[in-house]
C-alpha positions in Angstrom: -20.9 -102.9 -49.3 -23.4 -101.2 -51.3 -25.1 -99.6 -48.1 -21.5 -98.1 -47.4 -20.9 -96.6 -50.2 -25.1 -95.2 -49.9 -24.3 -94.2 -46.5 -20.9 -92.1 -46.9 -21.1 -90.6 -50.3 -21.3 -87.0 -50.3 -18.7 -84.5 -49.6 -17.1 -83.7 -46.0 -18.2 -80.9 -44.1 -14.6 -79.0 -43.6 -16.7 -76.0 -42.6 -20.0 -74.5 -42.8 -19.6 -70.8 -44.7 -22.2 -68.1 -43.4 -21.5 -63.9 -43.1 -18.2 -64.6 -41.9 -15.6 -67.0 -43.4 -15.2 -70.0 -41.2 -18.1 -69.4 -38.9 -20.8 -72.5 -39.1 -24.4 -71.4 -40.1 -25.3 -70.9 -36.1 -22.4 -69.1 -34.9 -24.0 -65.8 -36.4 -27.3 -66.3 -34.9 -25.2 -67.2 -31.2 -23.2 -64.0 -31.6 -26.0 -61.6 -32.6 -28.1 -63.0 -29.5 -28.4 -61.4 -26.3 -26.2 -58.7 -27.2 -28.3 -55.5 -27.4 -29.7 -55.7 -23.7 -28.6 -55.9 -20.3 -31.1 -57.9 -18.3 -30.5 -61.2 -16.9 -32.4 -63.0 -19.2 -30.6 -62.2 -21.9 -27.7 -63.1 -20.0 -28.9 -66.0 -19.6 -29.9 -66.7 -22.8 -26.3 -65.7 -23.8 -25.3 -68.3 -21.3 -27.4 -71.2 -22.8 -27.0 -70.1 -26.5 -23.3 -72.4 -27.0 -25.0 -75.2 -25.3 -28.1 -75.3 -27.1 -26.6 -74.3 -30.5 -23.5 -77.5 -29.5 -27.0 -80.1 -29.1 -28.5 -78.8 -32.2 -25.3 -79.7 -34.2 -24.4 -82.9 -32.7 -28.6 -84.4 -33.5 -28.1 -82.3 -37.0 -24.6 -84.3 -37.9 -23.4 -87.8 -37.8 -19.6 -86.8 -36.6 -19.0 -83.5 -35.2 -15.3 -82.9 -34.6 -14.9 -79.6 -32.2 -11.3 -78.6 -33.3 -8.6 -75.7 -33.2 -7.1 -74.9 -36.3 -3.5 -75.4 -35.0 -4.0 -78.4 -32.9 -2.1 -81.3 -34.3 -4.7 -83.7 -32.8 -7.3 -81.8 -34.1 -5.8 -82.3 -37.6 -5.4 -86.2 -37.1 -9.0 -86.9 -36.1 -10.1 -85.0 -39.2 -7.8 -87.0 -41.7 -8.9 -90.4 -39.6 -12.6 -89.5 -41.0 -11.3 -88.5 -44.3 -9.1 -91.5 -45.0 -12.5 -93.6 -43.5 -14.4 -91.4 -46.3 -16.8 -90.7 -43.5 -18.5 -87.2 -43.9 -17.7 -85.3 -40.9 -18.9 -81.4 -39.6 -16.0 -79.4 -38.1 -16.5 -76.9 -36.1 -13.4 -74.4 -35.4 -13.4 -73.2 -32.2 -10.3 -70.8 -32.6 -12.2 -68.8 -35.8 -15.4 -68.2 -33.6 -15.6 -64.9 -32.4 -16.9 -66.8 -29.1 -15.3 -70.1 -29.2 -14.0 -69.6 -25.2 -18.2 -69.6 -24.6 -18.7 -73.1 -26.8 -15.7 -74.4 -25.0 -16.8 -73.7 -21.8 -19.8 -75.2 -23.2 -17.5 -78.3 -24.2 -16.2 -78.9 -20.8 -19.5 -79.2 -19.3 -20.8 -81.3 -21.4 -17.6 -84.2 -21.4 -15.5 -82.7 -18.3 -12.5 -81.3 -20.9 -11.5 -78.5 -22.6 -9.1 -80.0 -24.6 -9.9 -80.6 -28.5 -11.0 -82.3 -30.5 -14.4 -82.8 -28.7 -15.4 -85.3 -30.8 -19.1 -86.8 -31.0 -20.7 -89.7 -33.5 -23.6 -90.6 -33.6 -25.1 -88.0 -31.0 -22.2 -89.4 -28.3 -19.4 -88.1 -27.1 -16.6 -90.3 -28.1 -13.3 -88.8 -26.3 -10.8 -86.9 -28.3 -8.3 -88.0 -31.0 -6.8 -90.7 -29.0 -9.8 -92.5 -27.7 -11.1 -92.2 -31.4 -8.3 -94.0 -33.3 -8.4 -96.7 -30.4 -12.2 -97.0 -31.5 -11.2 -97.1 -35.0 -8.3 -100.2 -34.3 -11.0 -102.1 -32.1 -13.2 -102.0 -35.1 -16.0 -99.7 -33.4 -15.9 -96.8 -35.0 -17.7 -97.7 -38.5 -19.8 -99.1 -36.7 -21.0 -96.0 -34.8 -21.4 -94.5 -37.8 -23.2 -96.3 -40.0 -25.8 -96.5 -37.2 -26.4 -93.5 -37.6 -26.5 -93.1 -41.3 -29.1 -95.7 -40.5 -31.0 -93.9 -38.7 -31.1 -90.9 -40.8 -32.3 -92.5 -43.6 -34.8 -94.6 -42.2 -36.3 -91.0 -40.4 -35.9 -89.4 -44.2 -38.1 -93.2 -45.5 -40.9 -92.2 -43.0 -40.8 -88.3 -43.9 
């Protein structure tokens, strides 16, 4: 019990603040990028930037729930981790100037484009359905807290 309550305490990540209200830290670097030339490698760097910038949130974050503002789903996967007390990053597709990019990024990374794209503990875990089956079947904690592990035994050896 006592590593529970050292694993989850903090606050939830509802949303990373940056220039622009809503945006996470990254989605200013990914929309200032490749923008000023026309070749095609900064095309393709325009290309990779949602992918690369996705991975880098997923290793940086225990839970990562990819979400729409209006999506009902959305909205019940976030209070699932809330009501858990599990600290959580959200990142809102719908207030990104190029959330179409990072869902196309979404979809090839789990075959859907539906949200929430949810991910714990580095793996994609399905969307709000598959997560609150986890969650009855007694596996989501678990996930978790493997993580919070992890993190903390990285931070012991740091």
């Amino acid at each position: 019990m006592l590593l529970r309550g050292a694993a989850l305490a903090g606050t939830r990540l509802v949303r990373s603040r940056s220039g622009r209200a809503g945006w996470p830290d990254w989605a200013a670097e990914v929309a200032a990028s490749g923008m000023e030339s026309n070749t095609s490698s900064s095309l393709e760097n325009l290309a990779t930037a949602p992918l690369n910038q996705i991975q880098e949130t997923i290793s940086d974050n225990c839970v990562v729930i990819f979400s729409k503002t209006s999506c009902s789903y959305c909205t019940m996967a976030k209070k699932l981790f809330h009501d858990m007390n599990v600290n959580y990053k959200v990142v809102e597709l719908d207030l990104l100037e190029y959330g179409n990019q990072f869902q196309d990024a979404l979809y090839k990374m789990t075959g859907e484009r539906t949200v929430p794209r949810i991910f714990v503990n580095g793996t994609f875990i399905g969307g709000a359905t598959d997560t609150h089956r986890l969650h009855k079947e007694g596996k989501l904690l678990p996930l978790v807290h493997q993580c919070y592990l992890k993190k903390s035994k990285r931070k012991e050896f740091q």
